[in-house]
C-alpha positions in Angstrom: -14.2 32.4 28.1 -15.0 29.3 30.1 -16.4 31.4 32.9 -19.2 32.7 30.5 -19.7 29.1 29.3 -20.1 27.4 33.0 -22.3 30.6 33.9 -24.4 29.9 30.7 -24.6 26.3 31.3 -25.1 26.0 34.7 -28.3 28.8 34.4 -29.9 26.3 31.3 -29.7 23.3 33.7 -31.1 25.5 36.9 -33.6 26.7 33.9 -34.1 22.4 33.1 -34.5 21.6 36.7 -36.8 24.4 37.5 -39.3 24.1 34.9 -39.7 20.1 35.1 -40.3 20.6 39.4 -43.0 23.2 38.0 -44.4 20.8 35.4 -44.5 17.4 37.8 -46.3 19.7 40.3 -43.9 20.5 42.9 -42.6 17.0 42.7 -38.9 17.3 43.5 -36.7 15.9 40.4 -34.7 13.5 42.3 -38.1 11.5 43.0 -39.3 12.3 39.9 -36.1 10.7 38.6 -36.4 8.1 40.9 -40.3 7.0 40.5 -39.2 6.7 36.7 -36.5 4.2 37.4 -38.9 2.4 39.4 -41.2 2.2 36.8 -39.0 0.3 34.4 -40.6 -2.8 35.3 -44.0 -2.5 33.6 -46.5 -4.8 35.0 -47.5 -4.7 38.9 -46.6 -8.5 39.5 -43.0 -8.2 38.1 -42.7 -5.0 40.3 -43.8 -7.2 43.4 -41.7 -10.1 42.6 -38.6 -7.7 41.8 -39.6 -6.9 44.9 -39.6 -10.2 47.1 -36.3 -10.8 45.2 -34.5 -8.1 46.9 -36.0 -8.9 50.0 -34.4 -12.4 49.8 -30.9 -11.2 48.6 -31.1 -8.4 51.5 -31.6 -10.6 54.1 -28.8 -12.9 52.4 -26.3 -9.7 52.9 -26.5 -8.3 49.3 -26.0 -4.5 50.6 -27.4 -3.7 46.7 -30.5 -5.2 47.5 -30.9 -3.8 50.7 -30.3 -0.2 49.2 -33.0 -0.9 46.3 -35.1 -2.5 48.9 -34.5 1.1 51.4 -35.6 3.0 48.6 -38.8 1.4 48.3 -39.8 1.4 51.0 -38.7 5.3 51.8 -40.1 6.2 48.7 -43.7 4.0 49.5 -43.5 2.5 46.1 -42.8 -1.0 47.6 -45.6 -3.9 48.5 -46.7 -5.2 51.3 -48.0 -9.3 51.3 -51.6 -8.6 50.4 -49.9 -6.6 47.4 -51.1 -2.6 48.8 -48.0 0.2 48.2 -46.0 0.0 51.8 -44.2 3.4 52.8 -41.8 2.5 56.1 -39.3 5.2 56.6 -38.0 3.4 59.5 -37.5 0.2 58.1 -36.1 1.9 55.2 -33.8 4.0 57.6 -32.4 -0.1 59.0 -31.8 -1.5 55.4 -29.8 1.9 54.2 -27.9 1.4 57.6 -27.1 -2.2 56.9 -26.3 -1.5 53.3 -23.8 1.6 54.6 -22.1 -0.5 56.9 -21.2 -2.5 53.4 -20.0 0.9 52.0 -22.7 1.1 49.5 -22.1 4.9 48.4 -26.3 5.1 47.6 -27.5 3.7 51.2 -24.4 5.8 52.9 -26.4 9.2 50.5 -30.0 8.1 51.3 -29.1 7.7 55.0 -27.2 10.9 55.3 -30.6 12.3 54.4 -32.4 10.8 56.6 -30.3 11.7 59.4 -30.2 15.5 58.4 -34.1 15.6 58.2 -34.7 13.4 61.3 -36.7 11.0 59.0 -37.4 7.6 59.8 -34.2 8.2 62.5 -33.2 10.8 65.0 -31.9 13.6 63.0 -27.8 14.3 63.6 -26.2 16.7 61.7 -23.0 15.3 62.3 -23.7 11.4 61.4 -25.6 13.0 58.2 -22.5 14.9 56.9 -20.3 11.9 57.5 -22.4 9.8 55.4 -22.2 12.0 53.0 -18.4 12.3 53.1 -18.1 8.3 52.7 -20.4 8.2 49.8 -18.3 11.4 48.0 -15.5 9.4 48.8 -16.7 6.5 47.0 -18.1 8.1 44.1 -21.5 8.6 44.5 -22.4 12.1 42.8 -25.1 12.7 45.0 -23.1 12.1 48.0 -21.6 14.9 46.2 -23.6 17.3 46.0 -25.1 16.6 49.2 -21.6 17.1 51.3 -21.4 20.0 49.2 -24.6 22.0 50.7 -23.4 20.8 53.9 -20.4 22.8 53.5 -22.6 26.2 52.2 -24.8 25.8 55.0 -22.5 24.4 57.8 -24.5 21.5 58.5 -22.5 18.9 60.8 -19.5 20.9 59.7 -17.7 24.3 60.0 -19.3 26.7 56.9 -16.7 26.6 54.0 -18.5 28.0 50.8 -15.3 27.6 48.6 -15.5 23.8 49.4 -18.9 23.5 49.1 -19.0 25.2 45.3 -15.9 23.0 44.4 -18.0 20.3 45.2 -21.3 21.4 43.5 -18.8 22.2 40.5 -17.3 18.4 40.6 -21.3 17.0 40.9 -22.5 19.0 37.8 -19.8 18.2 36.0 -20.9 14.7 36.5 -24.3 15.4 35.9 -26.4 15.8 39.3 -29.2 18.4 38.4 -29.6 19.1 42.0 -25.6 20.6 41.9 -26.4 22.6 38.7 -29.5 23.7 40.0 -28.2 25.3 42.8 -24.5 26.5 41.3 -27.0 28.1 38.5 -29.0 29.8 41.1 -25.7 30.9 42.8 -24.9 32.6 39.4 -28.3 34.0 38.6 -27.5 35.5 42.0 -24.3 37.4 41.0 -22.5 35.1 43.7 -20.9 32.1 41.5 -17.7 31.2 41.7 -16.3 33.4 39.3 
């Protein structure tokens, strides 16, 4: 019945997920995903004056602009003046913070990584998983996803692996790859949750 089904589903998407980090050569898909979005905007001089757009409406307060703005510049796909790619994972790690103290559910994720991997800020378990739990809270599917490894792996919180495959399940049935990856490699494992 539906246990079959989620079992089948979930090992296609891990299937998906795997075979597109393989192809992109190790590039993870969630900046594989990512660099695409960026790469909307076709021609170099829109990207850069996308760019110094954002930069005005961040420093204006817009915490949308300063979570676009974080993301280029964590990711390195952002300018500098002279027009060269800029990579600042500290500066990105101040514009997610500013933009999460706004309750913008993507800077509250992307900050909640940074905190758990000690990039661009001290690393704190703790603060990570409660940016993740505000940005699950107000949506965001990766915040999701991400609260939910912290439960499997009792990062800045006590272990609970029931919670943590609820919330997987919630995230894939939203669509985060990263949730069906890992719930489909839970089942390839004989340990899902049925």
């Amino acid at each position: 019945g539906g246990c079959e089904q989620s079992t089948s589903r979930y090992r296609m998407a891990s299937d998906t997920v795997l075979h597109f980090a393989q192809e992109s050569a190790g590039v993870p898909p969630l900046h594989a995903v990512r660099l695409l979005e960026h790469s909307v905007v076709s021609h170099e001089v829109e990207k850069q004056a996308v760019e110094e757009l954002r930069e005005v409406q961040a420093e204006r307060g817009d915490p949308d602009a300063a979570a676009a703005l974080g993301e280029l510049r964590y990711f390195g796909t952002g300018y500098t003046g002279s027009g060269s790619r800029r990579r600042d994972q500290e500066e990105a790690a101040k514009l997610f913070e500013k933009s999460a103290r706004e309750d913008n559910s993507l800077s509250l994720n992307n900050m909640g990584v940074m905190l758990l991997n000690g990039v661009g800020v001290e690393g704190n378990k703790t603060r990570a998983f409660e940016h993740f739990e505000r940005s699950a809270a107000l949506g965001n599917v990766w915040g999701i996803a991400n609260l939910a490894a912290c439960y499997i792996q009792g990062l800045g919180v006590t272990p609970d692996r029931r919670r943590g495959i609820e919330l997987w399940l919630q995230a894939a049935d939203r669509g985060n790859s990263q949730a069906m990856f890992n719930l489909g490699m839970l089942y390839r494992d004989g340990q899902g949750p049925c």
